[in-house]
C-alpha positions in Angstrom: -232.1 236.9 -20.7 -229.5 239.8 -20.6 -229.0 238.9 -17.1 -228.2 235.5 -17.2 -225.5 236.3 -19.7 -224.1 238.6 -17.8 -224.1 236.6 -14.9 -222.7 233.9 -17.0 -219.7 236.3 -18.6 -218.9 237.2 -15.0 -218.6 234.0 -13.7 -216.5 232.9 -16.7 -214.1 236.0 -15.8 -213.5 234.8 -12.7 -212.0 231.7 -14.1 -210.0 232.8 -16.9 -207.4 233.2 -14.6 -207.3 229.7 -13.5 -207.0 228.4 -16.8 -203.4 228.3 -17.5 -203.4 226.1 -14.4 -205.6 223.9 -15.3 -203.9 223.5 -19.0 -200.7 222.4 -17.9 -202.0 220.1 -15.0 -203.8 218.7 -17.9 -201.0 217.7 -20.6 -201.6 214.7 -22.8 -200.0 211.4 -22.5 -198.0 211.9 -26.0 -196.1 215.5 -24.9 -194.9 213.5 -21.9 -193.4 210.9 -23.9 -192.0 213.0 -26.6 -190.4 215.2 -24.0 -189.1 211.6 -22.2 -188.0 210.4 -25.4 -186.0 213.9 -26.0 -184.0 213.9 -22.7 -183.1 210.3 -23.3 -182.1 210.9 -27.0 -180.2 214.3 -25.6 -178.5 211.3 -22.8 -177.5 209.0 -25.6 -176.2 211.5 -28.0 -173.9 212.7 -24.9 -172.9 209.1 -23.9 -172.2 209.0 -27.7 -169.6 211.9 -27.8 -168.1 210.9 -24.7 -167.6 207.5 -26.3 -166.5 208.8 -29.5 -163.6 211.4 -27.4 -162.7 207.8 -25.8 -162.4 206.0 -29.2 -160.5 208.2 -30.7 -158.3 208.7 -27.6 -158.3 204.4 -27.6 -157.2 204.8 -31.1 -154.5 206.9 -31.0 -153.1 204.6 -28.3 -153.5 201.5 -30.1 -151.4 203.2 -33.7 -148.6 204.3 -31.1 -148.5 200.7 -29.4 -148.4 199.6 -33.2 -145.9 201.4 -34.0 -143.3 200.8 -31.3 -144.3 197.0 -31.9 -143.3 196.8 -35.2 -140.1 198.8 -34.6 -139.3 196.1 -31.8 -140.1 193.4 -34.2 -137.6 194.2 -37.1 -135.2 195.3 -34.1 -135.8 191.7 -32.9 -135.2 190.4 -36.3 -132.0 192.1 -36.6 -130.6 191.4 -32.7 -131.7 187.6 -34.2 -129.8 187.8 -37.3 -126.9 189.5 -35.5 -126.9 186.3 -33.3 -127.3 183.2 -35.8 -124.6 185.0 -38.3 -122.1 185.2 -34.7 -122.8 181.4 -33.7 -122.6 180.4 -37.4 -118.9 182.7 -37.4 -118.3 181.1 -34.3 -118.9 177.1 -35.0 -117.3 177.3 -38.8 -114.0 179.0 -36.6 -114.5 176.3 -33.9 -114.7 173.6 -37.1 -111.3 175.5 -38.5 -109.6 175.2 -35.1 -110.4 171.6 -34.4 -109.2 170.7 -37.8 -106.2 172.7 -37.5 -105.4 170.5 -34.3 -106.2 167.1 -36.0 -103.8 168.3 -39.1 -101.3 169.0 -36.3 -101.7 165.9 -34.7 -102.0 163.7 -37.9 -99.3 165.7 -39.6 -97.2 166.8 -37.0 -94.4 164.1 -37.9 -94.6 165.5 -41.6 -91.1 167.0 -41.6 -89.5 164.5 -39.7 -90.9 161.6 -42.2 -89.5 163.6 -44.9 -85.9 163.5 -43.0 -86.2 159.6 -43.1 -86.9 159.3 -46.1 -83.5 160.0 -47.3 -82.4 157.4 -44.8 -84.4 154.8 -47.0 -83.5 156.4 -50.2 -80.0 155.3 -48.8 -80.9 152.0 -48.0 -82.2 151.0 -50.9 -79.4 152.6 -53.1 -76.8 150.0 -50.5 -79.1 147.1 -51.3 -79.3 147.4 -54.8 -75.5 148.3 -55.1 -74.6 145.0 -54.0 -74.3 142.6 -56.8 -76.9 139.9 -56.5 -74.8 136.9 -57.5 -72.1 137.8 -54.8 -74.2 137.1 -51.9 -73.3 133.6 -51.1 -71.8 131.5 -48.9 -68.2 132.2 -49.9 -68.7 136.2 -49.4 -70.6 135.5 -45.9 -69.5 138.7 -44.6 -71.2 140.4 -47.1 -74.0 138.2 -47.1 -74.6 139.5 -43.9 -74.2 142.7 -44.5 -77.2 142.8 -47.2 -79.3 140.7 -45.3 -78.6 143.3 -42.8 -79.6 146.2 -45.0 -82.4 144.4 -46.1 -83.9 143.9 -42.5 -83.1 147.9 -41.9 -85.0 148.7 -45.2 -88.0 146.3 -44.3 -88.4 147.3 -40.8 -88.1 151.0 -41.5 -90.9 150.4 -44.2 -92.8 148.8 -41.3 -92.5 151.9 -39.5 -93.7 154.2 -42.6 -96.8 152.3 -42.9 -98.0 152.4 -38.9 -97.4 155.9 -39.3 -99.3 156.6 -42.1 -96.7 156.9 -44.6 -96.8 155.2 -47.7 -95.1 154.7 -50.8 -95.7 156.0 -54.3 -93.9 153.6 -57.1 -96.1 154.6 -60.1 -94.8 152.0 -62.8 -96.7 151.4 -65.5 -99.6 153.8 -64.6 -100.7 156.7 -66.3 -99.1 159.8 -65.1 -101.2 161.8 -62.6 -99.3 165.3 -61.6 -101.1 165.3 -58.1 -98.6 162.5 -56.9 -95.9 162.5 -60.0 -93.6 164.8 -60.8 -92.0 164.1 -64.7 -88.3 164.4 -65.6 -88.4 163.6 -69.1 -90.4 161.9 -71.8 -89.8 159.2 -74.3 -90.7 156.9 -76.8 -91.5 153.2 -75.6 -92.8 150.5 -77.8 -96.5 149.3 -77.1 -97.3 152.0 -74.5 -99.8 154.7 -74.2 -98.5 158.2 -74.0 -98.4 159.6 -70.3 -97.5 156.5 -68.7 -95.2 156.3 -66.1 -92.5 153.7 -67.8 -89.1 154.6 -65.4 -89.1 155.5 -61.6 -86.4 157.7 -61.0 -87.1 158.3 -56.9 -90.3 156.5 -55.4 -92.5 159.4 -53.7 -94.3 159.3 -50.7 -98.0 160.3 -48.9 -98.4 160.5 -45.6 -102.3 160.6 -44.7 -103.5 161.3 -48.3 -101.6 164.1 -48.6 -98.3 163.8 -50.8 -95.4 164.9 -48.8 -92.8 163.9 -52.0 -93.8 162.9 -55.6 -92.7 160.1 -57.3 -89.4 161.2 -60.1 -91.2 159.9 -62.9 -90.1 159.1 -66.6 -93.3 159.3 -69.2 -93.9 157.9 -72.7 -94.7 159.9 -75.3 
């Protein structure tokens, strides 16, 4: 019996140095996985940093092209306000100019309608001068002479009007100082105060626009 276990124990000596070999070519299904499922956790948690480094990096790019957007936006706005503030400058001084030349044009003549009318102012004084039961057959010559006058007067009226000129005889209206200009007041039976009740010189507009007002006498 001692025998056998010693042969036994020397045998078993033998192997002992064969069993490290035969532990490691023997390890279980699990420690493979585990160590599998470390290396691949260790691969994602590096493929993780990496993309974390790159996301941050992505980041910081995407707050600096922010940035310089918005500073070209409100430098857009302001080129763009610059521009509709010069082209509004620029049409109201067009819209000044062209009505500067239609003034010109309309009321170019101004000064030399103003000259004429002193020539009618002198007409008229002729015709009225002339007494009215003289002007008959036995005074022909001076018949003809106011008819003469008369004809001037009406044709140089003519002339006022396709020209734009007209006349201003207030009489009996109500006294407006945009086209009137009053030399004296007084007191006149049955009529409202400010009305126009004697026409000293009859004033003229040329266009709408008054170039001599009416010499006016008003009631009080």
């Amino acid at each position: 019996m001692a025998s056998i276990n010693t042969s036994l124990v020397l045998r078993l000596s033998r192997c002992v140095p064969f069993l490290p070999k035969t532990i490691n070519l023997r390890v279980s299904p699990n420690a493979l996985k585990s160590r599998q499922y470390a290396s691949e956790e260790a691969k994602v948690n590096t493929e993780q940093s990496e993309l974390t480094e790159n996301e941050k990096k992505l980041t910081g790019e995407v707050e600096k092209l922010s940035k310089e957007n918005e500073t070209l936006v409100e430098k857009n706005k302001e080129l763009d306000d610059k521009y509709k503030r010069s082209l509004a400058d620029s049409d109201n001084m067009r819209k000044r100019l062209t009505k500067q030349i239609d003034d010109a044009k309309i009321f170019g003549i101004q000064s030399f309608c103003k000259d004429l009318l002193e020539v009618s102012d002198i007409l008229g004084h002729a015709t009225e001068a002339v007494p009215k039961e003289e002007i008959n057959d036995k005074n022909p010559h001076l018949k003809a002479l106011y008819e003469g006058l008369t004809m001037t007067k009406a044709q140089l009226n003519a002339v006022f009007k396709r020209n734009g000129l007209e006349q201003i005889n207030p009489i009996g209206e109500k006294f407006n100082p945009n086209y009137h200009e009053a030399l004296f007041q007084q007191e006149v039976p049955n009529k409202d105060s400010n009305t126009v009740v004697v026409v000293s010189k009859i004033g003229y507009k040329l266009h709408e626009r008054v170039i001599r007002p009416a010499l006016v006498g008003v009631s009080k």
